[in-house]
N, CA, C and O atoms as a Tripos MOL2 file, in Angstrom:
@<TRIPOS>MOLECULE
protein
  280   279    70     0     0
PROTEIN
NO_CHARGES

@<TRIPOS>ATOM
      1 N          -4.7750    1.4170   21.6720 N.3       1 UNK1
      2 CA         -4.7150    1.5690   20.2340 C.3       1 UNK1
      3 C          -5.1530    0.2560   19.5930 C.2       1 UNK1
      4 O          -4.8900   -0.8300   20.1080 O.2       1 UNK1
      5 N          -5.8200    0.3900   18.4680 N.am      2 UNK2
      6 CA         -6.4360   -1.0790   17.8480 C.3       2 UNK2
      7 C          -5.3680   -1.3050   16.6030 C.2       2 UNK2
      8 O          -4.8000   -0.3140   16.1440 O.2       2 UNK2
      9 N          -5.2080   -2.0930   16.2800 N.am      3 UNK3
     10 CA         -4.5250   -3.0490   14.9960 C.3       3 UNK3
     11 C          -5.3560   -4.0740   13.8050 C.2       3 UNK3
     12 O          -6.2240   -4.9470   13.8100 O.2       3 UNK3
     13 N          -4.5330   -3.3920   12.8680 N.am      4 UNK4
     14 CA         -5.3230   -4.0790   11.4260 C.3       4 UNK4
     15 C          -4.6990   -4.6420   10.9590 C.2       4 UNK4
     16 O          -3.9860   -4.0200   10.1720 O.2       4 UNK4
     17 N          -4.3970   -6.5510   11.0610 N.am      5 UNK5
     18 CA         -3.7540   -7.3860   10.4070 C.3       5 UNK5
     19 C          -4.0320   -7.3960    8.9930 C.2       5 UNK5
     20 O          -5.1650   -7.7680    8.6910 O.2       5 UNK5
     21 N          -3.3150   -7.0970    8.1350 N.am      6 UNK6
     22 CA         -3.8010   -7.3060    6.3000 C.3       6 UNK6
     23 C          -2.6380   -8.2870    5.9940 C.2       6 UNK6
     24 O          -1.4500   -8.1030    6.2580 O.2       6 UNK6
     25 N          -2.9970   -8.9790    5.6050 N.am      7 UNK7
     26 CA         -2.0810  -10.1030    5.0190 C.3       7 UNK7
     27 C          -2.5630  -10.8770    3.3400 C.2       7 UNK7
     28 O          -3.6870  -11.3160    3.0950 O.2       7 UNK7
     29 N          -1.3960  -10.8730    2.3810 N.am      8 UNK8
     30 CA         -1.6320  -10.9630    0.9010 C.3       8 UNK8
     31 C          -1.0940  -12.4220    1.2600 C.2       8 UNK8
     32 O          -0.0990  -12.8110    1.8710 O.2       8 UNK8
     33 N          -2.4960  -13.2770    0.4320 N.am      9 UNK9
     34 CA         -2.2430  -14.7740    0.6450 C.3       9 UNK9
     35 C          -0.3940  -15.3790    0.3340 C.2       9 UNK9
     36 O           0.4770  -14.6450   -0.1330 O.2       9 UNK9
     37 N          -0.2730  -16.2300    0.5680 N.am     10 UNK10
     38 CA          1.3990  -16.8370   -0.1980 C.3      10 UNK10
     39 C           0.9300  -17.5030   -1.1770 C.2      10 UNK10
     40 O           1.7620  -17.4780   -2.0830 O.2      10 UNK10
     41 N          -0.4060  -18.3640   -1.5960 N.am     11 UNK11
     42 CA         -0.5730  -18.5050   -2.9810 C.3      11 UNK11
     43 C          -1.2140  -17.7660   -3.9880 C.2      11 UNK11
     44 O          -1.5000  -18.1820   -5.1110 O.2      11 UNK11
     45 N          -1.5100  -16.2010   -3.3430 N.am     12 UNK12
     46 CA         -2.2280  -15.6750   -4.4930 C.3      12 UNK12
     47 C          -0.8910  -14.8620   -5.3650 C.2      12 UNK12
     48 O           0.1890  -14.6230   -4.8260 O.2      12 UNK12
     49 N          -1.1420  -14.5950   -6.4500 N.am     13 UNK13
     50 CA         -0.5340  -14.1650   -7.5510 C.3      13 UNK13
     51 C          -0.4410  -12.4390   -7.3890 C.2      13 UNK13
     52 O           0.4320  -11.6070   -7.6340 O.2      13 UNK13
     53 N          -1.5280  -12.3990   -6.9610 N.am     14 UNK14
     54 CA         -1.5450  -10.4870   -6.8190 C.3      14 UNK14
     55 C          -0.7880   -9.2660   -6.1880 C.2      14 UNK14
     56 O          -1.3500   -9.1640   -5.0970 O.2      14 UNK14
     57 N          -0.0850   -8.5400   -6.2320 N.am     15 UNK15
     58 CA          0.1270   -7.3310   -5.3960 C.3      15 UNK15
     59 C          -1.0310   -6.8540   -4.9940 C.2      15 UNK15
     60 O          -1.9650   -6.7900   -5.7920 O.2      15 UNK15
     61 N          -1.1760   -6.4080   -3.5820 N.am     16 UNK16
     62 CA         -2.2260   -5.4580   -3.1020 C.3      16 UNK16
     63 C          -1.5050   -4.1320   -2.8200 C.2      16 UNK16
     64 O          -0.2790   -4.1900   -2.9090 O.2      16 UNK16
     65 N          -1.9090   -3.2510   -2.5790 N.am     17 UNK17
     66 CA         -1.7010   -1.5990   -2.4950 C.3      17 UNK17
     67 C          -2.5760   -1.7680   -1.0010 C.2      17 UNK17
     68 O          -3.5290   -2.5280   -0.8270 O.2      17 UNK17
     69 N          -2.0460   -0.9550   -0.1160 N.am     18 UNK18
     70 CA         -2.6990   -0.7680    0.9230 C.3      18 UNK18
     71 C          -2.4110    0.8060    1.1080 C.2      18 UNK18
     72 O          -1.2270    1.1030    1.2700 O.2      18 UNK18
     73 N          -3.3610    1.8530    1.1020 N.am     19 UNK19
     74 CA         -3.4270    3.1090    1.2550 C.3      19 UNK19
     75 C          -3.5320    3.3060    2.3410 C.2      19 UNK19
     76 O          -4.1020    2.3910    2.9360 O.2      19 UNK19
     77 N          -3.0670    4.5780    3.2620 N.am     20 UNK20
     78 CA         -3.1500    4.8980    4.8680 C.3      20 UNK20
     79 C          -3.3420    6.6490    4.5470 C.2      20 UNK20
     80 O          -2.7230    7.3260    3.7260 O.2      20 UNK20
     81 N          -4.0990    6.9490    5.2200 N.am     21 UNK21
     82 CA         -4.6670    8.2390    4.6150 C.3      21 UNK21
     83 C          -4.8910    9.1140    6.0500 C.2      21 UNK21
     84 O          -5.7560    8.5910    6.7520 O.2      21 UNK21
     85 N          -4.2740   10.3730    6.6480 N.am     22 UNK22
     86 CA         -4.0390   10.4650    7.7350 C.3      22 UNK22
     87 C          -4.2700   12.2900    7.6520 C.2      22 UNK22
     88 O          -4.3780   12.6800    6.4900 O.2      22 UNK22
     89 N          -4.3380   13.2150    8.5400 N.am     23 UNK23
     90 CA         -4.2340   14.5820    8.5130 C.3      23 UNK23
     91 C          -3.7740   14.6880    7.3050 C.2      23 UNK23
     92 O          -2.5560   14.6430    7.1330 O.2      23 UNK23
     93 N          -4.4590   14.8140    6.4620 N.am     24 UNK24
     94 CA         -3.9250   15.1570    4.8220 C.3      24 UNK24
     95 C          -3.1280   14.5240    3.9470 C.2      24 UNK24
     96 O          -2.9920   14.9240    2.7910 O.2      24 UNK24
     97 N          -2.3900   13.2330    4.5340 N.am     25 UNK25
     98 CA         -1.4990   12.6380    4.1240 C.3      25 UNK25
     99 C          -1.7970   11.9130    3.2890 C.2      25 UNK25
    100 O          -2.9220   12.1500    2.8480 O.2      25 UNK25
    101 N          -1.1040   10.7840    2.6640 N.am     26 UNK26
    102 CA         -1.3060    9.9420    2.0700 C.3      26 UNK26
    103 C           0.4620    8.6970    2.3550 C.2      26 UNK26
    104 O           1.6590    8.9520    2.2240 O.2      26 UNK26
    105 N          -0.2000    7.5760    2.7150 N.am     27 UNK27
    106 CA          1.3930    6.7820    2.6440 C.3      27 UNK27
    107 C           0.9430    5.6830    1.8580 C.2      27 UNK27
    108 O          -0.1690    5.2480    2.1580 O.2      27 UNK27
    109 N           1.6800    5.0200    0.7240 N.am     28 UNK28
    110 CA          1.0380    3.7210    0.4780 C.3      28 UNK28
    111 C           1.9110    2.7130    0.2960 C.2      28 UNK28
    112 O           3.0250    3.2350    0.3040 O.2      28 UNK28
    113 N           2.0130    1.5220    0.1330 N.am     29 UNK29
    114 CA          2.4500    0.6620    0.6840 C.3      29 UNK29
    115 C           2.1850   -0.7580   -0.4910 C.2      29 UNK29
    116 O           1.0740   -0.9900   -0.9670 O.2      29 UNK29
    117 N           3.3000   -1.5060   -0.7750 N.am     30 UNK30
    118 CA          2.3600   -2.6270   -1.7670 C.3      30 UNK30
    119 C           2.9980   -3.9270   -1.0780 C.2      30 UNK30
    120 O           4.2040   -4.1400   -0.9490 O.2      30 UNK30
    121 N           1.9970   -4.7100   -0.6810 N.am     31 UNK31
    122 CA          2.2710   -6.2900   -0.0210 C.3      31 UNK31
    123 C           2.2170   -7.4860   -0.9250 C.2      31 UNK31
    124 O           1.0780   -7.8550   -1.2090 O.2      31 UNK31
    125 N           3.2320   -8.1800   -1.4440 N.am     32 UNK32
    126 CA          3.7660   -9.0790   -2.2540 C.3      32 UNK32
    127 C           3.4420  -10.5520   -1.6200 C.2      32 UNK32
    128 O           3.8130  -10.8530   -0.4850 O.2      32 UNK32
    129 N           2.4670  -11.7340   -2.7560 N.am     33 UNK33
    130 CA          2.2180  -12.6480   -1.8550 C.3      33 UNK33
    131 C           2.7070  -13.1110   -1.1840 C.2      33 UNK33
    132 O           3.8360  -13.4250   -1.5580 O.2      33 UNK33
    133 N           2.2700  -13.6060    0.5290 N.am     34 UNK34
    134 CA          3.3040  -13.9830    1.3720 C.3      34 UNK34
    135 C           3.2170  -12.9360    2.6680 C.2      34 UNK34
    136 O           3.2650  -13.2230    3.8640 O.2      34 UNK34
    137 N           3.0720  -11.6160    2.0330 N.am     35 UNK35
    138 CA          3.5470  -10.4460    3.1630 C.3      35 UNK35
    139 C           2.5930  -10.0170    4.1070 C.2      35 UNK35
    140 O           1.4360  -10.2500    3.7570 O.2      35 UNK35
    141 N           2.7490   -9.3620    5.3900 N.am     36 UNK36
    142 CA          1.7040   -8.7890    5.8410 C.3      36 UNK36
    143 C           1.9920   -7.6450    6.9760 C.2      36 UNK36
    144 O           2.9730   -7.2050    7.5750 O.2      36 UNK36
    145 N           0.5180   -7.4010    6.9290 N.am     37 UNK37
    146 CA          1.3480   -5.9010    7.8290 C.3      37 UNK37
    147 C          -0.0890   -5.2230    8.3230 C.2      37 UNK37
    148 O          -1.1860   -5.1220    7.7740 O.2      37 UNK37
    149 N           0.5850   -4.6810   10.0060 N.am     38 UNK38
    150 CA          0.4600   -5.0730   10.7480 C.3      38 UNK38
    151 C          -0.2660   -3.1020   11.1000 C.2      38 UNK38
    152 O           0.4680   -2.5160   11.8960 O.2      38 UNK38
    153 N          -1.0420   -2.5480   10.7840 N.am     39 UNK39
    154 CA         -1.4320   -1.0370   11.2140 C.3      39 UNK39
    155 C          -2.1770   -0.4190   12.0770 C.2      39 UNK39
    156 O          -3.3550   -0.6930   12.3100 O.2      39 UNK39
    157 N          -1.5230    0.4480   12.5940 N.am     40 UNK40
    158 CA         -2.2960    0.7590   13.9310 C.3      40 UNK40
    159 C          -3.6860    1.7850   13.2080 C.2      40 UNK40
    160 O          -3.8040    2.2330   12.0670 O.2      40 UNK40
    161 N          -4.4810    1.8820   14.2590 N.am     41 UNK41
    162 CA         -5.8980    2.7970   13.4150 C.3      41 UNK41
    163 C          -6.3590    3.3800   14.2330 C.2      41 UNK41
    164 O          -6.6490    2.7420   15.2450 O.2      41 UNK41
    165 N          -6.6530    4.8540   14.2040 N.am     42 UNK42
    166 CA         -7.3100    5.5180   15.2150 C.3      42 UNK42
    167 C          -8.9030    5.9440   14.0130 C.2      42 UNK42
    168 O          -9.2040    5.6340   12.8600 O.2      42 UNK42
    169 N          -9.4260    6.6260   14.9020 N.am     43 UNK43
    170 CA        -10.9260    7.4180   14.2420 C.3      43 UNK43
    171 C         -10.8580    8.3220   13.5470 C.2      43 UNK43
    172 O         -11.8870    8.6150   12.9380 O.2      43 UNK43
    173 N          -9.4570    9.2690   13.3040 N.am     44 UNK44
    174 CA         -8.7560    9.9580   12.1870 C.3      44 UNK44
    175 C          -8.4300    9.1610   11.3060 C.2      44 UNK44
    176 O          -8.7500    9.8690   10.3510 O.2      44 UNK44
    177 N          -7.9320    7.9770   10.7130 N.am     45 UNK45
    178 CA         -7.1210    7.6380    9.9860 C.3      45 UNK45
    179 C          -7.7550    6.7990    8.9180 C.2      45 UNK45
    180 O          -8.3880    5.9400    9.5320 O.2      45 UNK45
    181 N          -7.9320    6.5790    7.3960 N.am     46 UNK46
    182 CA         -8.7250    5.6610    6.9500 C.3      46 UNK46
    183 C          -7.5120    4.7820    5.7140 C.2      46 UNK46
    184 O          -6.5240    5.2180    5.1230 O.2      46 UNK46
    185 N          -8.0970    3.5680    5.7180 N.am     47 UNK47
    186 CA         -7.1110    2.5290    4.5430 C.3      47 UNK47
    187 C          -8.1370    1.8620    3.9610 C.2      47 UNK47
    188 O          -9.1850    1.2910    4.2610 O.2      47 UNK47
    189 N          -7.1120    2.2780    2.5230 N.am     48 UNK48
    190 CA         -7.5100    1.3760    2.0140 C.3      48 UNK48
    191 C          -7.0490    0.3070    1.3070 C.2      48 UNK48
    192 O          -5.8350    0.2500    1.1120 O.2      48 UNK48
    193 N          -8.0630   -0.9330    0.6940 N.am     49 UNK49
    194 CA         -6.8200   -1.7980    0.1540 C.3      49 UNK49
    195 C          -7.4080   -2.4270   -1.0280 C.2      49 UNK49
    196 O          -8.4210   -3.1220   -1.1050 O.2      49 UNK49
    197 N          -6.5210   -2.0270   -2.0060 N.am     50 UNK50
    198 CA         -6.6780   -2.7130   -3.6610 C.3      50 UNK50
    199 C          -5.7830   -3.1550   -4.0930 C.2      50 UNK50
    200 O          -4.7080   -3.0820   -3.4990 O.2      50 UNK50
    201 N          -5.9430   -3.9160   -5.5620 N.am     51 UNK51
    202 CA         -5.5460   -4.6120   -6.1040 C.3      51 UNK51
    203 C          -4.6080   -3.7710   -7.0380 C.2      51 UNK51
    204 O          -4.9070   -2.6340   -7.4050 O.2      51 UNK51
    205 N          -3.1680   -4.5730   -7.4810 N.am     52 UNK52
    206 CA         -2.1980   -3.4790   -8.2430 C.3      52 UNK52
    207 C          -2.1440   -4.3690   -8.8650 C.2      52 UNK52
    208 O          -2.3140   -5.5560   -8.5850 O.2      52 UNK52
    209 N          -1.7120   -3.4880  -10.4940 N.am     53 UNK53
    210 CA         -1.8210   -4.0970  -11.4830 C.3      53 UNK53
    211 C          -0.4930   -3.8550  -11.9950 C.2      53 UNK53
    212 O           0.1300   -3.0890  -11.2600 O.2      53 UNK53
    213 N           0.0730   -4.2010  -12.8840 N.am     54 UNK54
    214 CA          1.4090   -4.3080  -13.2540 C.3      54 UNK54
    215 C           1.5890   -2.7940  -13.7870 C.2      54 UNK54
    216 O           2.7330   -2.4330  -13.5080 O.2      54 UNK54
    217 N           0.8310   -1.7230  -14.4910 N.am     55 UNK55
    218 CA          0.7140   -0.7820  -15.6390 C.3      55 UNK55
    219 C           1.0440    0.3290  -13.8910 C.2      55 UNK55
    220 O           2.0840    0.9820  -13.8180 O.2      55 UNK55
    221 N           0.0250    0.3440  -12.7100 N.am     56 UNK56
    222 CA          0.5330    0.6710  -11.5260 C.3      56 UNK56
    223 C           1.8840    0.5050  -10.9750 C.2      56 UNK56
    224 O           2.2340    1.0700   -9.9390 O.2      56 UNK56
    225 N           2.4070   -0.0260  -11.4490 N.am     57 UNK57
    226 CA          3.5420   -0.2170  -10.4650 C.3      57 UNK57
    227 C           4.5630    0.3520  -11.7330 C.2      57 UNK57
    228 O           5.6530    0.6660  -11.2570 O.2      57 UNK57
    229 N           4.4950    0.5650  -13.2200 N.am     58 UNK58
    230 CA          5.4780    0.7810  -14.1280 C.3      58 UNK58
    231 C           5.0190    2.7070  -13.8510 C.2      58 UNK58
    232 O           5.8950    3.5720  -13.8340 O.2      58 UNK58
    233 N           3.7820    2.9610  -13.6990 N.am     59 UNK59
    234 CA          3.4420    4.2790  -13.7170 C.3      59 UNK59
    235 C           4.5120    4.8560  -12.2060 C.2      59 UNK59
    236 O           5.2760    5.8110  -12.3400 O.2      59 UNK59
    237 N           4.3840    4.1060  -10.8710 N.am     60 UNK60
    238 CA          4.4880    5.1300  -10.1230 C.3      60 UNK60
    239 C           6.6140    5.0170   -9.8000 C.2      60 UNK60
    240 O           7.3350    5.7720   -9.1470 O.2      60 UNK60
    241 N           7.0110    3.5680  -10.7150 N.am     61 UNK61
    242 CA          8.5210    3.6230  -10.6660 C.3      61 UNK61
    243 C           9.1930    4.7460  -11.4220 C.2      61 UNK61
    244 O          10.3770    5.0610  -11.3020 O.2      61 UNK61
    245 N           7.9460    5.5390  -12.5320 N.am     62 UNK62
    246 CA          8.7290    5.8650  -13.7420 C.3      62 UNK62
    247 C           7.8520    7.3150  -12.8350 C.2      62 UNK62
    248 O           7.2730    7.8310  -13.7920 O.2      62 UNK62
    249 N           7.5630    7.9790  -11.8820 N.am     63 UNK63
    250 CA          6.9770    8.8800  -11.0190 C.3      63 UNK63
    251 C           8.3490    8.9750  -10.1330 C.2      63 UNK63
    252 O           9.0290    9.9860   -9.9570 O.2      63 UNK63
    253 N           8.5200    7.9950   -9.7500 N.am     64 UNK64
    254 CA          9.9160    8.1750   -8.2600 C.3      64 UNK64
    255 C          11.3910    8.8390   -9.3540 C.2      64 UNK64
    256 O          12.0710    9.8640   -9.3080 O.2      64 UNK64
    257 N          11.3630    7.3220  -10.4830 N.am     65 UNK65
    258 CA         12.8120    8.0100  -11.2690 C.3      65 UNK65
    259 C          12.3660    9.7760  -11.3280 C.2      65 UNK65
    260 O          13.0980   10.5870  -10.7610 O.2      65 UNK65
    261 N          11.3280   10.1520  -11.9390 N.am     66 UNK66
    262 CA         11.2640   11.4690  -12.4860 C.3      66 UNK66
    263 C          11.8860   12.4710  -11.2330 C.2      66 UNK66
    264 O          12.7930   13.2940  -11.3540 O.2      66 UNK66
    265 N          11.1360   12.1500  -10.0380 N.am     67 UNK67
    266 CA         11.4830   12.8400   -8.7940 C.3      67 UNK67
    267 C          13.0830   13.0720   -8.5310 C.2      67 UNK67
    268 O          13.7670   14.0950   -8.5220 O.2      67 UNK67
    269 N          13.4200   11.5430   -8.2970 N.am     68 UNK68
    270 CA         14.6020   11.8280   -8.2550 C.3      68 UNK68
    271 C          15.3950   12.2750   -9.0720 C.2      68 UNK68
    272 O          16.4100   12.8250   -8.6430 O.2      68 UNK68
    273 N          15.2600   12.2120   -9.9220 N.am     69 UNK69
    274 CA         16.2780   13.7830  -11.2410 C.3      69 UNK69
    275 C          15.9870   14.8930  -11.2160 C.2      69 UNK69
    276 O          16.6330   15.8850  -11.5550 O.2      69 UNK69
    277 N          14.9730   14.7900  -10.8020 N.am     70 UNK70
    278 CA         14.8380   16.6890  -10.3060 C.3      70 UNK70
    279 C          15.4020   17.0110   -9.4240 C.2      70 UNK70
    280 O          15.3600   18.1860   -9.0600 O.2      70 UNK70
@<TRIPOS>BOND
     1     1     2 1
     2     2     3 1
     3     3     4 2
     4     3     5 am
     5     5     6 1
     6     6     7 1
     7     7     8 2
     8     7     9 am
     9     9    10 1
    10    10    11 1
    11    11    12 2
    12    11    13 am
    13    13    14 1
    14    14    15 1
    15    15    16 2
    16    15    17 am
    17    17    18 1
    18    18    19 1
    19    19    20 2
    20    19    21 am
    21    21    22 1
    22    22    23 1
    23    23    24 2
    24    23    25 am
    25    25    26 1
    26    26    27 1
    27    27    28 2
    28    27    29 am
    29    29    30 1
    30    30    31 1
    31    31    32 2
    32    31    33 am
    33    33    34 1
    34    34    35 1
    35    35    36 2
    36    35    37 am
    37    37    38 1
    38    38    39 1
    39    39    40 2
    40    39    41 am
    41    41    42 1
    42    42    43 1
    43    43    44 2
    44    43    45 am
    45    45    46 1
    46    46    47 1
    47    47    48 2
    48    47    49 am
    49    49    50 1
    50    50    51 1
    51    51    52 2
    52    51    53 am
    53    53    54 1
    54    54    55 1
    55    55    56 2
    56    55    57 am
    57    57    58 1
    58    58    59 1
    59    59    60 2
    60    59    61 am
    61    61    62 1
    62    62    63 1
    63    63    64 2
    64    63    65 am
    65    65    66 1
    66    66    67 1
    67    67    68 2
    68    67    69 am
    69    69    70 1
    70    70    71 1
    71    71    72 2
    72    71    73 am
    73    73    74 1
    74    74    75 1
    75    75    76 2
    76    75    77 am
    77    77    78 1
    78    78    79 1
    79    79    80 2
    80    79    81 am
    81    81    82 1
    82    82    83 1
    83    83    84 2
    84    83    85 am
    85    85    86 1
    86    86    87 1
    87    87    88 2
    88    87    89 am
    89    89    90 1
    90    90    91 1
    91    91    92 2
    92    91    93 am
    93    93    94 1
    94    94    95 1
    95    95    96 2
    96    95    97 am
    97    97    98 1
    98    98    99 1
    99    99   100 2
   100    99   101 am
   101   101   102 1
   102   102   103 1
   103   103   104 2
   104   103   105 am
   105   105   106 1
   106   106   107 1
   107   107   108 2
   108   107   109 am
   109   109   110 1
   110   110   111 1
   111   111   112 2
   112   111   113 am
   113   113   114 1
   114   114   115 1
   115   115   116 2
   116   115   117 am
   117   117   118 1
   118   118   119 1
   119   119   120 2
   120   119   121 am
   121   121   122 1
   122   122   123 1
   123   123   124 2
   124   123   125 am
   125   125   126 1
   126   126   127 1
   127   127   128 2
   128   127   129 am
   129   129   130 1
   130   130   131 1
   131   131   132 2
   132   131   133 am
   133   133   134 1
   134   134   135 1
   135   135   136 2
   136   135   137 am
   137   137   138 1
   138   138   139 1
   139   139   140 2
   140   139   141 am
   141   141   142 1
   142   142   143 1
   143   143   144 2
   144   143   145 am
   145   145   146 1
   146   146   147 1
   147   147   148 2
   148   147   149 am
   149   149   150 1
   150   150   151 1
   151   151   152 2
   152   151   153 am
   153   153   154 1
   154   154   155 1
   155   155   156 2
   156   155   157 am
   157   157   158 1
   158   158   159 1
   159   159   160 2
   160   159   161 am
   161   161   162 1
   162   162   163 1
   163   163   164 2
   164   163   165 am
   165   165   166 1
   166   166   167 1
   167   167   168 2
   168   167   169 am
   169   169   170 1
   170   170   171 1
   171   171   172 2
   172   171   173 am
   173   173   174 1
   174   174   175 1
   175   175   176 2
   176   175   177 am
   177   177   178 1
   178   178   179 1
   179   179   180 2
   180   179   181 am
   181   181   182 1
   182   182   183 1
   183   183   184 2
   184   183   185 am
   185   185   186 1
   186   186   187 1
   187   187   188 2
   188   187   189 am
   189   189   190 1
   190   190   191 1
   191   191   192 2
   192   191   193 am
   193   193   194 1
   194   194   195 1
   195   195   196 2
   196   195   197 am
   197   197   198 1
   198   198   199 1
   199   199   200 2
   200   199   201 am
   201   201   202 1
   202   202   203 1
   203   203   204 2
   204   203   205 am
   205   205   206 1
   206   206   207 1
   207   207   208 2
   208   207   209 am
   209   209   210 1
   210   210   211 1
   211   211   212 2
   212   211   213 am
   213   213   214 1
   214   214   215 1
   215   215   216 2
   216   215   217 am
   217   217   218 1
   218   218   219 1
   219   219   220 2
   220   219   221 am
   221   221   222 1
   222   222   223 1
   223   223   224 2
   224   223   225 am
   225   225   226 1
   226   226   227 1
   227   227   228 2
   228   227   229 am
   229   229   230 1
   230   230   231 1
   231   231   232 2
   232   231   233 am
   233   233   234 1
   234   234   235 1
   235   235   236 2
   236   235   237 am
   237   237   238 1
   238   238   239 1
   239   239   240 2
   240   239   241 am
   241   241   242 1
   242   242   243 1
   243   243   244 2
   244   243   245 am
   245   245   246 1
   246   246   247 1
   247   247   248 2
   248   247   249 am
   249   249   250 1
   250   250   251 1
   251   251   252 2
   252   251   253 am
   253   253   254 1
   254   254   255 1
   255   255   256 2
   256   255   257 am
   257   257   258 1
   258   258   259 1
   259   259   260 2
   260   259   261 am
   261   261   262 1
   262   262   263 1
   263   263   264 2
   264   263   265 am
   265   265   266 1
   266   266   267 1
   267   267   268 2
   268   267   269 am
   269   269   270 1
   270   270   271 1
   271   271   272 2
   272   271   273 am
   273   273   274 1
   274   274   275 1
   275   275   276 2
   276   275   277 am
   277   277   278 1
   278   278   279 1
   279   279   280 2
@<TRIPOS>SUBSTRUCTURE
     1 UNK1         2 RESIDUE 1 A UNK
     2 UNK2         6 RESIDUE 1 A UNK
     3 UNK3        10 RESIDUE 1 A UNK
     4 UNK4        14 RESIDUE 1 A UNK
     5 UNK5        18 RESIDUE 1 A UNK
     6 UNK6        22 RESIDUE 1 A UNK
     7 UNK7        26 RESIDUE 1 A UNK
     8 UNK8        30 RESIDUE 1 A UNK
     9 UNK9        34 RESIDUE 1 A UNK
    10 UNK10       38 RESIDUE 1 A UNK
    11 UNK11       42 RESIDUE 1 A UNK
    12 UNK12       46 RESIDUE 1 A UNK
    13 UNK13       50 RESIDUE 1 A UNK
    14 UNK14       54 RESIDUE 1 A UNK
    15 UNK15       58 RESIDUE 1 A UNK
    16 UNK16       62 RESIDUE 1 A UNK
    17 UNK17       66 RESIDUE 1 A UNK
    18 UNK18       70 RESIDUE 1 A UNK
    19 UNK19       74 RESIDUE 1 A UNK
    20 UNK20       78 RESIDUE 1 A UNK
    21 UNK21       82 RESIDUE 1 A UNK
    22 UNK22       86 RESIDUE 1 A UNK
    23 UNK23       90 RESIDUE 1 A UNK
    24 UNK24       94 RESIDUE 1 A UNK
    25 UNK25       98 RESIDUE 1 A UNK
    26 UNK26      102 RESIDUE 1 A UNK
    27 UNK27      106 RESIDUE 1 A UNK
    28 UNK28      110 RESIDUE 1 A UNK
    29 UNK29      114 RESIDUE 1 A UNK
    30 UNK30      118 RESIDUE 1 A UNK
    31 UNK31      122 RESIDUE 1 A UNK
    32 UNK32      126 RESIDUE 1 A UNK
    33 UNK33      130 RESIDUE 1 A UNK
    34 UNK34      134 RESIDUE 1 A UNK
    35 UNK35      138 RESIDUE 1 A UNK
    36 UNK36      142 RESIDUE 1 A UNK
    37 UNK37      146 RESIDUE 1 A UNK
    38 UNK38      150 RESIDUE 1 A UNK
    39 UNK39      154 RESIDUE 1 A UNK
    40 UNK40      158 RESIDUE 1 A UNK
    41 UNK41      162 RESIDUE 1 A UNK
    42 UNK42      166 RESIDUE 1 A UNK
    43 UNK43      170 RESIDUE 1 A UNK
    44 UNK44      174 RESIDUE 1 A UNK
    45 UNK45      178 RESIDUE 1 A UNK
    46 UNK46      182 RESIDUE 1 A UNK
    47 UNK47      186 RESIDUE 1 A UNK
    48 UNK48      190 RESIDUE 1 A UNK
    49 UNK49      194 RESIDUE 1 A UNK
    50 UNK50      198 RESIDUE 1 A UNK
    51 UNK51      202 RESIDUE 1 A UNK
    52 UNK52      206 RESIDUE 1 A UNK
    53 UNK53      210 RESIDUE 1 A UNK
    54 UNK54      214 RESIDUE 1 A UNK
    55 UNK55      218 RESIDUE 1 A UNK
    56 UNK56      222 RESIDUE 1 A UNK
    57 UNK57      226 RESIDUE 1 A UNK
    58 UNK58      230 RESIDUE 1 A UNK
    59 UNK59      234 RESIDUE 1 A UNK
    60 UNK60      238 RESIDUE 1 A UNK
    61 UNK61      242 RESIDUE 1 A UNK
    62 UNK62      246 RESIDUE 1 A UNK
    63 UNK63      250 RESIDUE 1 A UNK
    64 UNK64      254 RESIDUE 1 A UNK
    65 UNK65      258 RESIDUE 1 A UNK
    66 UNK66      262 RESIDUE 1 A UNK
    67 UNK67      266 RESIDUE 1 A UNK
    68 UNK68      270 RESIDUE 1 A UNK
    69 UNK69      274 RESIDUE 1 A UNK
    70 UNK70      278 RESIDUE 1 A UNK
């Protein structure tokens, strides 16, 4: 099995989003400067990785609250 080190600098300022996209799936993931992580990858599986913006991260907290009250 192969491995994809992604690592978000410790002096950059940014959140990254790292997407993992699998038999229909979707998992995503956000790495805070400093963090990193560590994914296995087969020839099924594709990632990706962008930049999060603050308006992202208020959209998908105020997505989870909604969930969870339902």
């Amino acid at each position: 099995m192969n491995m994809v080190l992604i690592e978000n600098a410790a002096g950059s300022s940014q959140v990254i989003t790292i997407i993992e996209e699998f038999a229909g799936h979707s998992v995503s993931r956000d790495l805070n400067p400093g963090d990193h992580a560590e994914i296995p990858v087969t020839q099924f599986k594709s990632i990706t990785v962008r930049e999060t913006y603050p308006d992202d991260w208020l959209s998908r907290g105020l997505s989870r609250n909604r969930a969870a009250a339902a």
